[in-house]
N, C-alpha and C positions, 0 to 999 in steps of 0.2 A: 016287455018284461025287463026290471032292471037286472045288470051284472053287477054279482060285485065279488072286489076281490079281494083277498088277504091284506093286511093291514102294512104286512113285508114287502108283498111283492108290489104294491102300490107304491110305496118309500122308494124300491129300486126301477120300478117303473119310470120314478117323478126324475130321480138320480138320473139316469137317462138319455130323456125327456131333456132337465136343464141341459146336460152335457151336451148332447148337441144341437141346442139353442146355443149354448156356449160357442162353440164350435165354429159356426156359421155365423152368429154375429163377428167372431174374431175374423172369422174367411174374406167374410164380406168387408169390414174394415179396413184389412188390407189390403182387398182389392180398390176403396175408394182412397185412403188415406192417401193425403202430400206429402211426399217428402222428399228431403234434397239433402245435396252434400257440396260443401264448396270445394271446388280445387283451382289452385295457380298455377297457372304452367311459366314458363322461363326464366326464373328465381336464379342465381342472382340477378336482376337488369342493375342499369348502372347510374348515372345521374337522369333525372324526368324534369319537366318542368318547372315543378316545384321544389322536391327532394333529393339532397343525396341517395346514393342507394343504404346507406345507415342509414341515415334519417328517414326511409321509409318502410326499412324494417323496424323500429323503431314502433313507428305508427300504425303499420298494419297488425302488429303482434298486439299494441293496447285495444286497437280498436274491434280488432275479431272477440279479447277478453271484458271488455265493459259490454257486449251484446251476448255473453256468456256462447258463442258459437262454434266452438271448437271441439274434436280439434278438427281442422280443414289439411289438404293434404296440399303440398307445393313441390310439383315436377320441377327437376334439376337441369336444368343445361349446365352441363363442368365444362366447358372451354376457359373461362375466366377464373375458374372456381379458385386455384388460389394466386387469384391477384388480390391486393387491396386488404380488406376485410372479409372478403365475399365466403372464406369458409367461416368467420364468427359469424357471419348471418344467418347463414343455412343450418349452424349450429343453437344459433338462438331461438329459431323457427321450433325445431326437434323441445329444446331445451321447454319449451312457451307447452310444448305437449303435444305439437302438430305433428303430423306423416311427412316421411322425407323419401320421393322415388326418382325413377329415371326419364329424364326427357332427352336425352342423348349427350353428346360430347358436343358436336358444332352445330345442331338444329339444320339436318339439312333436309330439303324432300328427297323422298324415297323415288321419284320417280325420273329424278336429276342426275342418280350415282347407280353404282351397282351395285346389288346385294353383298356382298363381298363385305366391299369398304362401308357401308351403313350398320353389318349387323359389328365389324370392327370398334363403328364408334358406340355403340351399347356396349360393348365389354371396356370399351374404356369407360365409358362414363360410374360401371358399374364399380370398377377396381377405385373413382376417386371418391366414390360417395361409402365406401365400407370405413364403417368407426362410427358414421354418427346414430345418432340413437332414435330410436322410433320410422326405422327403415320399411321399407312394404316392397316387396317383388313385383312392384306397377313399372312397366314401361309405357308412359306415350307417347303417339307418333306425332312428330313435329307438323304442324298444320293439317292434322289430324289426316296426312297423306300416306295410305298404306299402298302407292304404288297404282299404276295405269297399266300391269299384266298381271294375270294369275301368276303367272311362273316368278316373277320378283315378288310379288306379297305373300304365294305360299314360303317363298324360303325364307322370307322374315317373318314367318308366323311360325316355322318348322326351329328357326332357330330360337326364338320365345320359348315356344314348351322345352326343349331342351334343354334350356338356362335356371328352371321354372320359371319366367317370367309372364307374368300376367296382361293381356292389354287395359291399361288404364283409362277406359274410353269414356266418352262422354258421351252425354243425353243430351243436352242442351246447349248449344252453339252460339255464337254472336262476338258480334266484331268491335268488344268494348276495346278491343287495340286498335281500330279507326278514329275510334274519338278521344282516345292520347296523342293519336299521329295529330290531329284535327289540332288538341289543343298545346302541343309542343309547337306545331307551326304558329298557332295565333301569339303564342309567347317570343317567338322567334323574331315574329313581325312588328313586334309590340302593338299589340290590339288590346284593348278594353277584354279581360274575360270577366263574365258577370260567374262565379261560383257557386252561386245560389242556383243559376239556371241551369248548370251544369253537372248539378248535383242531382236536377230532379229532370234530367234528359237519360244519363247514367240509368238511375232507376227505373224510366219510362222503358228503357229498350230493353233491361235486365229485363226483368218482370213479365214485361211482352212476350219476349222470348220463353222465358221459362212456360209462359201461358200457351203459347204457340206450340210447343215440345208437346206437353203434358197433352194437349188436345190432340194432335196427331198420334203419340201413343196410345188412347183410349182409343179413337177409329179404328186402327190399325190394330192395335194389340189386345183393344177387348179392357185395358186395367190400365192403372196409371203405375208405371216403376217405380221404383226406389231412383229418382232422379242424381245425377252427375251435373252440377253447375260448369262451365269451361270460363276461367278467368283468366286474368296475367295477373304479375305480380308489376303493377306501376301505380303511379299517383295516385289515378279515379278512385284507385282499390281501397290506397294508404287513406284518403281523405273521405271515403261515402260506402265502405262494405259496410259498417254499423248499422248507415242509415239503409242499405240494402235486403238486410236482415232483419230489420224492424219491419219495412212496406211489406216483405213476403209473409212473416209471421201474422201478420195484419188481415191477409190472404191466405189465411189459413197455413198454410205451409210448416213442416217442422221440419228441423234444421239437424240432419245426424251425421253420424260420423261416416268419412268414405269408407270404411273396415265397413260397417252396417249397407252402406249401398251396393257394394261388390257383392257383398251375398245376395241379391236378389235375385229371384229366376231368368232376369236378363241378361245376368253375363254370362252365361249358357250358352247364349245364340251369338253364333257365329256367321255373318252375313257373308254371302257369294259375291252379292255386288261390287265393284268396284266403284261405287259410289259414297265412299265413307267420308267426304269430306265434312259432314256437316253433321256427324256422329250417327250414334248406335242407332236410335231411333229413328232415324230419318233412312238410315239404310234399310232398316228392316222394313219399312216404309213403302219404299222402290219397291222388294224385294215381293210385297203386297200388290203391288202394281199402283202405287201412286206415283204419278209423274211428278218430274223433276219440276218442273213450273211449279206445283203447288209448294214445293218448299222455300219460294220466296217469303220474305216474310221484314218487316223495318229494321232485326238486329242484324240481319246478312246482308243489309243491302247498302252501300255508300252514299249512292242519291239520296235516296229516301234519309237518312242521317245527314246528310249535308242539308235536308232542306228543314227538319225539324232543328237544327241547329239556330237556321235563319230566321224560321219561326219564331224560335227563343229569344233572341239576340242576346246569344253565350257571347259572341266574339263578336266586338266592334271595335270599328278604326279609327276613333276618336278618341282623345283623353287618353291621360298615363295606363300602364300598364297594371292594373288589379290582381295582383293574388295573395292576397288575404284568408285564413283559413277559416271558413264559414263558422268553424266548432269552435 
């Protein structure tokens, strides 16, 4: 026998019906969707191998805006902060549209000093960074070291919420300041750098990593976050985030603002671990019962970067010294 039903209540049936097809297709979205957020950590640094540190604000600030990618947030170390230029930089940052937060006063490890004098230099770094514009309550911890006891990382987490201060943590780890040290030495020594290969070693290890992250989230967490990139502000950055931003778009990925990724249901969790060197996701990780061996991976590891270098041949000992800028 067929049913049938009012011509209304079928209308508000279908109303519904889409709604939560709506619904769930959005749910579901967000549960697959990519997405990241750049951040630089130790802003101002000072001469690199290439650039001044002007001249690589300069470069970073065009280069994040011809890839439309902004805005990107860049943690402060104020110990320099006014020598030089270094507050017009961190004001042009702001000025460009970018987030301006706290990465401390001297960048020390938490695990080197006493609470005391660390959570010291967050109030200072905090009183030199007030006036500039497009400020955020992010503090992060310098070499993402929150400390080797409960008792020192709760009182610098006790003193965070106090201050409201937020941890500004990251998702995705790697040691593209390896292959600055790598490539300041090869300039040092005057070696051939080929920039072309270094531009797409850069890339390879980015990308890797972010691929490495995002998969270990999904095991673990079931979804992929609203990802946190961890970068510095030096050369690799000034001369190949454009092209960093292209390969990941490429790979799907879309590129939002850290304001957008902070709101994600991950900054919620708060890990027990003391295992937070290699960020959020990899702590919660542990915290899952993945072992510490699996979070080896090519952008945390030196060797494995020393040898992919050689593979390339970025730096050779031969012939004048090459730094030309690719772009």
């Amino acid at each position: 026998m067929k049913l049938y039903l009012p011509f209304k209540k079928m209308r508000i049936l279908t109303f519904f019906t889409l709604l939560f097809i709506g619904f769930s297709y959005s749910s579901a979205n967000a549960e697959t969707s990519k997405r990241i957020a750049l951040s630089f950590d130790d802003a101002p640094r000072g001469t690199g191998p290439m650039f001044s540190g002007n001249e690589r604000s300069e470069a970073l600030i065009a280069a994040l805006a011809k890839v439309n990618a902004g805005p990107v947030a860049f943690f402060v170390t104020t110990k320099n902060l006014d020598l030089n230029d270094n507050r017009v930089r961190i004001g042009s940052y702001a000025k460009a549209g970018h987030l301006i937060a706290n990465h401390s006063h001297n960048h020390p490890w938490l695990h080197k000093i006493d609470a005391k004098t660390y959570i010291e230099g967050i109030d200072t770094a905090e009183s030199l960074l007030e006036g500039f514009d497009n400020r955020r309550p992010w503090f992060r911890f310098p070499y993402l070291d929150e400390g080797r006891t409960l008792e020192k990382r709760d009182k610098v987490r006790q003193a965070l919420t106090k201050r409201g201060l937020k941890n500004g943590y990251v998702t995705v780890d790697n040691f593209d300041w390896y292959l600055e040290q790598k490539w300041l030495e090869a300039a040092q020594s005057q070696q051939n750098v080929d920039l072309d290969a270094l531009r797409l070693v850069y890339i390879d290890v980015l990308v890797g990593a972010v691929d490495f992250f995002d998969s270990l989230a999904r095991e673990t967490l079931d979804r992929s976050p609203a990802h946190v990139l961890l970068l510095h502000e030096n050369d690799l950055a000034a001369l190949f985030i454009d092209d960093l931003v292209v390969e990941l778009r490429k790979q799907g990925w879309e590129i939002i603002s850290p304001d957008e990724a902070y709101q994600d249901p991950i900054a919620s969790k708060t890990p027990q671990t003391l295992m937070a060197g290699e960020g959020l996701v990899a702590a919660l990780a542990v915290e899952k019962g993945i072992e510490a061996g699996r979070l080896s991976h090519l952008a945390v590891e030196e060797t494995q970067i020393d040898q992919l270098l050689a593979d390339r041949l970025v730096f050779r000992t031969s012939g004048a010294l090459e730094l030309s800028n690719p772009h």
